[in-house]
C-alpha positions as a printed NumPy array, in Angstrom:
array([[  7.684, -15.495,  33.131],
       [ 10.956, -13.716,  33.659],
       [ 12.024, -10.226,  32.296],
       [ 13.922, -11.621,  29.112],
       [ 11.191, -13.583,  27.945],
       [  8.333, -10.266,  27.997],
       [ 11.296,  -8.457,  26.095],
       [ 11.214, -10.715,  23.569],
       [  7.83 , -10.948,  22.903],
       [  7.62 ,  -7.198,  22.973],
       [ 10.279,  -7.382,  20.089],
       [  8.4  ,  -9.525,  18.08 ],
       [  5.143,  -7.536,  18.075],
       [  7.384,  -4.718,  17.132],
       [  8.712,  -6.305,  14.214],
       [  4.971,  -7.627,  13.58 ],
       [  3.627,  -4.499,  13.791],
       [  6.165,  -2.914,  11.481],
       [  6.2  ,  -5.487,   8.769],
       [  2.225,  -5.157,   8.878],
       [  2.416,  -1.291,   8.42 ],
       [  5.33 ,  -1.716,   5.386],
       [  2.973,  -4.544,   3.654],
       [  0.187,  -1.582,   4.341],
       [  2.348,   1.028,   2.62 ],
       [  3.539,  -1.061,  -0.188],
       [  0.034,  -1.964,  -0.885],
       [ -1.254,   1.824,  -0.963],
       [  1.47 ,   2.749,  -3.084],
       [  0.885,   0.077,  -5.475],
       [ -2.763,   0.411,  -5.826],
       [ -2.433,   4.872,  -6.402],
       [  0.201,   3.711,  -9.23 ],
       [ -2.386,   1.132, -11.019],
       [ -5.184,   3.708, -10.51 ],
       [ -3.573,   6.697, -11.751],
       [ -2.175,   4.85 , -14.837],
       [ -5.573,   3.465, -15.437],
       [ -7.332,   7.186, -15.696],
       [ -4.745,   8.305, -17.807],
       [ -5.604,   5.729, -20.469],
       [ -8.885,   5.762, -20.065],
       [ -8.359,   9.084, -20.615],
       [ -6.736,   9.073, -23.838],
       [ -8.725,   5.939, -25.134],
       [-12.278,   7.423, -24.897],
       [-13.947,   8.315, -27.912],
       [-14.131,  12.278, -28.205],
       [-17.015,  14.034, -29.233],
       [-16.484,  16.382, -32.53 ],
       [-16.349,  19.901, -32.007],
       [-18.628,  21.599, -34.176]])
């Protein structure tokens, strides 16, 4: 295999790599949103016990 050929594929696993670790991210950052807005309604929708 010759020297251009290994530098390509090196590129590619880069951009691999990186486009796996972005879809990652994304998918954290989506999944902390849904989760925090879910406690906050559950939150405010369950029933509260009367004070007295």
């Amino acid at each position: 295999m010759d020297d251009a050929f290994e530098e390509r594929v090196a590129v590619e696993q880069e951009a691999v790599g990186s486009a796996f670790s972005d879809a990652v991210a994304h998918t954290s950052l989506v999944g902390a949103i849904v989760l925090g807005a879910g406690s906050v309604l559950v939150a405010l929708l369950l029933p509260r016990r009367p004070r007295g």
